[in-house]
C-alpha positions as CSV (number, residue, x, y, z in Angstrom):
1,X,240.3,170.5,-24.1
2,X,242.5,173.2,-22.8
3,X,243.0,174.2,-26.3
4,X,239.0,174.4,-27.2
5,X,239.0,176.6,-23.3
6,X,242.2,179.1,-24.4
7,X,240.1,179.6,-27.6
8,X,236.6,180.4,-26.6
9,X,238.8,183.0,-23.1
10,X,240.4,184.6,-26.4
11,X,236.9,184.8,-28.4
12,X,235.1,186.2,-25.5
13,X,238.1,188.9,-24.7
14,X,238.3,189.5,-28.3
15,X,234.8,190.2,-28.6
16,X,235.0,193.0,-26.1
17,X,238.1,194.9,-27.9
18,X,236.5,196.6,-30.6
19,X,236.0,200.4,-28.5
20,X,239.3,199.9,-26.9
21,X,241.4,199.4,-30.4
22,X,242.2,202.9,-30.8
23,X,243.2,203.2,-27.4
24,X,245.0,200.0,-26.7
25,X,247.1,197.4,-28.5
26,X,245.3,193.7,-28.4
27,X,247.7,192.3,-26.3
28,X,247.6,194.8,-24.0
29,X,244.0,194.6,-23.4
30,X,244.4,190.6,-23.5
31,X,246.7,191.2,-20.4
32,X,244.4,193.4,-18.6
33,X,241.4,191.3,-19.1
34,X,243.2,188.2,-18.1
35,X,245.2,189.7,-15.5
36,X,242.6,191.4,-14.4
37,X,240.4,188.4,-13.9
38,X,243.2,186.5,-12.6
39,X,243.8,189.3,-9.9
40,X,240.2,189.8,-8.8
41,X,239.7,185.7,-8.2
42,X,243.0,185.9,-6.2
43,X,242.1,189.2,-4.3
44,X,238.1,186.9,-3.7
45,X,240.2,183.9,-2.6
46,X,242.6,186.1,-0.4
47,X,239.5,187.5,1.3
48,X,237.5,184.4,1.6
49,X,240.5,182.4,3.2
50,X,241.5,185.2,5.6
51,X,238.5,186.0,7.1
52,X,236.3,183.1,6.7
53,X,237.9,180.0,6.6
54,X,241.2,181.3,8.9
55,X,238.9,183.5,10.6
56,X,241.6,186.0,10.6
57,X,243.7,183.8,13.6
58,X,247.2,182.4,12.5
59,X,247.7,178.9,11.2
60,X,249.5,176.4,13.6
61,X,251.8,173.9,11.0
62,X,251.8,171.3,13.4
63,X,255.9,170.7,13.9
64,X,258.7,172.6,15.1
65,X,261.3,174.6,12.9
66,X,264.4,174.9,15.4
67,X,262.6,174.3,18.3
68,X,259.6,177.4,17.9
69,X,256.3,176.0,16.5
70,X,256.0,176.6,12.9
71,X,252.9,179.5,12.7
72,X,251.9,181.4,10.0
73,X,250.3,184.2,10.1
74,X,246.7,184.9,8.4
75,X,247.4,187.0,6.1
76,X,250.8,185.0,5.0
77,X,248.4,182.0,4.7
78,X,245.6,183.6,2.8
79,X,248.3,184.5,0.4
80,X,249.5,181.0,0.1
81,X,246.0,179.7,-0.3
82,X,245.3,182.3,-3.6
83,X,248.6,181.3,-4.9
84,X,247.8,178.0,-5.3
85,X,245.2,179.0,-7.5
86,X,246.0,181.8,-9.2
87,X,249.6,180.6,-10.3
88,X,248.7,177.7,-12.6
89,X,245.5,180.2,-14.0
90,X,247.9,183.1,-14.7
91,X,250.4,180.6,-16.4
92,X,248.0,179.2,-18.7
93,X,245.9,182.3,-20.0
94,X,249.5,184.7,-20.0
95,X,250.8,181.4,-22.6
96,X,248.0,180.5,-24.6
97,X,245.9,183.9,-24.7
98,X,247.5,187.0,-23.8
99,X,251.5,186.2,-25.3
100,X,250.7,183.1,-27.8
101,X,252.7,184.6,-30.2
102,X,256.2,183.9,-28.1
103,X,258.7,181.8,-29.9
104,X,260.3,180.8,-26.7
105,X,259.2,176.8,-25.8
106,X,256.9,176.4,-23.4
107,X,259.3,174.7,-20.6
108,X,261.7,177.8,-21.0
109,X,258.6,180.4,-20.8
110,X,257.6,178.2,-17.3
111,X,260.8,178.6,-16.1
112,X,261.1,181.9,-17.0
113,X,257.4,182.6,-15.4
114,X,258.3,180.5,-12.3
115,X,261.2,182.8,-11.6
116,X,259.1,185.5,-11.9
117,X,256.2,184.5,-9.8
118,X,259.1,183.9,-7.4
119,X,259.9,187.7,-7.6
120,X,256.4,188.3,-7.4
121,X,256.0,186.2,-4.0
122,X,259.0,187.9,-2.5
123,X,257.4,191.1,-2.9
124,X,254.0,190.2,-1.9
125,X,255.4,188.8,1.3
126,X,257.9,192.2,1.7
127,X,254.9,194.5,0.7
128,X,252.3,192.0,3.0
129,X,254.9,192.0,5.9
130,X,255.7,195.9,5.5
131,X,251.9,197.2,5.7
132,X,250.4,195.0,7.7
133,X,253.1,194.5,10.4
134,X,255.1,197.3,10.0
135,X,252.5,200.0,9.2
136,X,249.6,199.0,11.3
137,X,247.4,198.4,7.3
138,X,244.1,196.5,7.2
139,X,245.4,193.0,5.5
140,X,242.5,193.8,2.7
141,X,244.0,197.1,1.9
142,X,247.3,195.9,2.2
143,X,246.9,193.2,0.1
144,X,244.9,195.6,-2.7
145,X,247.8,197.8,-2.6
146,X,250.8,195.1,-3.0
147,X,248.6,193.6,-5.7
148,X,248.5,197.3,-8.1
149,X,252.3,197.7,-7.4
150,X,253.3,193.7,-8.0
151,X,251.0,193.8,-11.3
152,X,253.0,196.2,-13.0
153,X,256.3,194.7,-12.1
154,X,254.6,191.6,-13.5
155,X,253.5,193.2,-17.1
156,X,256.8,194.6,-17.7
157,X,258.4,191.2,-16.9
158,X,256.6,189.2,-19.0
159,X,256.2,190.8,-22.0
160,X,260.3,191.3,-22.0
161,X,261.5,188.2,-20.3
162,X,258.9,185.5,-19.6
163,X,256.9,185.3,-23.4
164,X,259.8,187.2,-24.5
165,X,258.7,187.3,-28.6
């Protein structure tokens, strides 16, 4: 099944290459469409979570963490809530569409990308943290700007670490 669905994502990005070939190696433009779609249903789930189901208000965990109630804050959350999605997505079309050709096995190339997501989480909380509490940003622009500066850390990473070929 996930096979026959990594196929048909390929066949469809494929499809759309042609006037981009001279412009553009395939993988490149694999990793843009895929990233890209990755990006935009985590940026929709970021948006949908923070301000309608969080309703923009912090996120009481119900227990105590050295004696202070354990609260996140909206926009923390709302990242939390697109990670859960977007991490397994971006895993599977970066592995089986954008960088099949790595010769790296799949359990190293997971670790490898779970490290990296970690880097990427670290500086989406820095870059969340910095402009939305530190400079005063919207939490939608803040978020669209961490998300341009952590996708290019991310590119470089994976093509010469994670699906390393």
């Amino acid at each position: 099944m996930l096979a026959w669905l990594s196929q048909r994502i390929t066949g469809i990005i494929d499809f759309f290459y042609p006037p981009f070939k001279r412009f553009i190696p395939l993988q490149t433009f694999r990793y843009l469409a895929c990233g890209g779609g990755n990006t935009l249903l985590d940026l929709a789930i970021y948006i949908i979570s923070h301000d309608l189901i969080l309703k923009q208000q912090p996120v009481d965990l119900g227990f105590s963490v050295f004696g202070r109630d354990a609260i996140v804050t909206p926009h923390i959350m709302a990242f939390i809530m697109a990670f859960v999605v977007s991490f397994p997505l971006g895993f599977f079309l970066n592995k089986t569409v954008v960088f099949n050709d790595s010769v790296l096995r799949g359990r190293i190339q997971l670790v490898r990308y779970l490290l990296l997501v970690t880097a990427c989480i670290s500086l989406n909380y820095i870059f969340l943290k910095l402009f939305v509490e530190g400079l005063s940003m919207n939490a939608i622009l803040a978020k669209v700007l961490t998300t341009v500066i952590v996708v290019c850390f991310s590119y470089v990473s994976q093509r010469h670490f994670t699906f390393k070929r």
